[in-house]
C-alpha positions in Angstrom: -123.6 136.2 90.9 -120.7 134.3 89.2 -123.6 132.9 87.2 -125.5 135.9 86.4 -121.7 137.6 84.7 -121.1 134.5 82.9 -124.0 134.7 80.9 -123.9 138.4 80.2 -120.5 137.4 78.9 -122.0 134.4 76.6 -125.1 136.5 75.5 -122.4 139.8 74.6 -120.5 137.2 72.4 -123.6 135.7 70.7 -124.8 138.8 69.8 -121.2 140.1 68.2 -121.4 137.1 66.2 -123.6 138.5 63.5 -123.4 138.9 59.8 -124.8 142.3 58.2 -125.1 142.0 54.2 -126.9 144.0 51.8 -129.5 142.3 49.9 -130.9 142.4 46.2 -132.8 145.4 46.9 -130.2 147.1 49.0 -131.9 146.2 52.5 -129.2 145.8 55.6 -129.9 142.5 56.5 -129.0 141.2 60.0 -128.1 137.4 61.5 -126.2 134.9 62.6 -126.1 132.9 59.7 -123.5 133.6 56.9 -125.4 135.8 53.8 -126.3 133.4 51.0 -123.7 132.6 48.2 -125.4 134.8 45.6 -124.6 138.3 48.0 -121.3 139.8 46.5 -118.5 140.1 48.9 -118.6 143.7 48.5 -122.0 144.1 49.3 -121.4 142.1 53.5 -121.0 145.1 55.6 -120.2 142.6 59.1 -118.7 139.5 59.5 -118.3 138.0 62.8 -114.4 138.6 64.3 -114.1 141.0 61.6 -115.4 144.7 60.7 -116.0 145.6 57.4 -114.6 149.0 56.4 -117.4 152.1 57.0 -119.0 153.0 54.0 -121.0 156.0 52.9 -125.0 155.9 53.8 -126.9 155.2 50.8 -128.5 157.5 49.1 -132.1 158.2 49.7 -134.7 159.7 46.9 -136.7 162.6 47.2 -140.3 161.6 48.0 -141.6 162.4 44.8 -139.1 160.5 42.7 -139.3 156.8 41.7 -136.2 155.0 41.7 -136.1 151.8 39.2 -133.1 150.4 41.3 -132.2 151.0 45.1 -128.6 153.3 45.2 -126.5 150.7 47.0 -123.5 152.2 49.2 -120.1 152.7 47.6 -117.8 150.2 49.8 -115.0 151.9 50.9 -111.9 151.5 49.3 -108.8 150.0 51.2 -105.2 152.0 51.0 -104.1 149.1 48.2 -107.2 149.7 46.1 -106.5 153.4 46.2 -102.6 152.7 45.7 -103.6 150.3 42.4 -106.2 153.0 41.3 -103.6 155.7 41.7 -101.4 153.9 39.7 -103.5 152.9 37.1 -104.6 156.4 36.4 -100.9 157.2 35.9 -100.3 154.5 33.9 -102.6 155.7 31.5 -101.5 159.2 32.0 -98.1 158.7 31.4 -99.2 156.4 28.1 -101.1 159.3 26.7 -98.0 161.3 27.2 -96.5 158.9 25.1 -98.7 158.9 22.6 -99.2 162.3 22.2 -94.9 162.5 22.3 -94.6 160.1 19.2 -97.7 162.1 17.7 -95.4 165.6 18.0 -92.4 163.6 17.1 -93.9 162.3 13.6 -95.6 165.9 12.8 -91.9 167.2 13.5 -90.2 164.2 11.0 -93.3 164.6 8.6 -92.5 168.9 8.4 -88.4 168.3 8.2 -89.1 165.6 5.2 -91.9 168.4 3.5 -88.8 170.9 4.0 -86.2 168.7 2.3 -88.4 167.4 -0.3 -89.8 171.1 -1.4 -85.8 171.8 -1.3 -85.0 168.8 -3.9 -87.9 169.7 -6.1 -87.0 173.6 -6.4 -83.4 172.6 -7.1 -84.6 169.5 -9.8 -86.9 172.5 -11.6 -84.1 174.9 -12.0 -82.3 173.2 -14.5 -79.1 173.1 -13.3 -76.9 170.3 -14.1 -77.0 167.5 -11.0 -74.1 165.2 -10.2 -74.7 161.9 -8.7 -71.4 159.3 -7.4 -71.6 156.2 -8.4 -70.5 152.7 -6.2 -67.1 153.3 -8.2 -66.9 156.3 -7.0 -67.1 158.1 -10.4 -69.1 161.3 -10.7 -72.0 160.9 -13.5 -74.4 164.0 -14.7 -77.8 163.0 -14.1 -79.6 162.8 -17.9 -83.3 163.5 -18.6 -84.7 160.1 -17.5 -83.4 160.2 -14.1 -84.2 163.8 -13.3 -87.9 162.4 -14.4 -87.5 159.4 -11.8 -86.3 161.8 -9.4 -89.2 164.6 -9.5 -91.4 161.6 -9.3 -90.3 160.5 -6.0 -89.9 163.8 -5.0 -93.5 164.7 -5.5 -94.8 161.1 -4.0 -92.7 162.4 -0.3 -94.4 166.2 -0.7 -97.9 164.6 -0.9 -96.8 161.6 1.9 -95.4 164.9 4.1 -97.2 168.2 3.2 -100.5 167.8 4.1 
């Protein structure tokens, strides 16, 4: 009898030691020898001492459709895959946010400068006389020349801003 358990026993352990993989054509394969190196870890579903998380039964055709490649099963993901995924979708959310934040933020500075510039120019064309302070500190009228210079730059910022 004490015979008879202890081989139950050695034949129940012998027969948890078993590898299950997928193969190149999405086939479960089944043994005691460890898959061959050119199997993906993803793709072992059993390894002995260890149980490989559950994953989702593959997908089967309808009879009348030909399938160039097998649909292999999605492996589950593990709670730090999902955690990393999670964060890498915000990640990129949040930088989008940024982007679209120094996107608003330039259209505002672009719109302030139009403002300012369409300002100066209505206020050079009017032909009133323009003061300018020098590094001495002396007030000087702005000639001919300079008011030329001036509505030059002026017009170079409206067409840089007012689009």
């Amino acid at each position: 009898m004490t015979l008879l358990v202890a081989f139950t026993c050695l034949a129940s352990a012998t027969a948890n030691a078993q590898w299950q993989w997928l193969d190149q054509n999405g086939r479960k394969v089944f043994s005691d020898q460890p898959p061959p190196s050119d199997i993906p870890a993803r793709n072992v579903l059993k390894a002995p001492g260890k149980m490989a998380p559950v994953t989702a039964a593959p997908a089967i055709a309808p009879a009348n459709t030909v399938s160039a490649t097998p649909a292999l099963p999605t492996p589950a993901l593990s709670k730090l895959d999902q955690e990393l995924q999670t964060r890498r979708a915000k990640a990129q959310a949040d930088a989008l946010a940024t982007v679209k934040a120094d996107e608003q933020a330039n259209m505002n500075a672009k719109a302030a400068n139009c403002e300012t510039a369409r300002k100066n120019q209505a206020t050079m064309e009017s032909g009133v006389r323009i003061s300018l302070t020098n590094d001495q500190g002396e007030r000087q009228i702005m000639d001919d020349a300079a008011r030329a210079d001036a509505q030059k730059k002026i017009r170079t910022v409206i067409e840089a801003n007012c689009k």
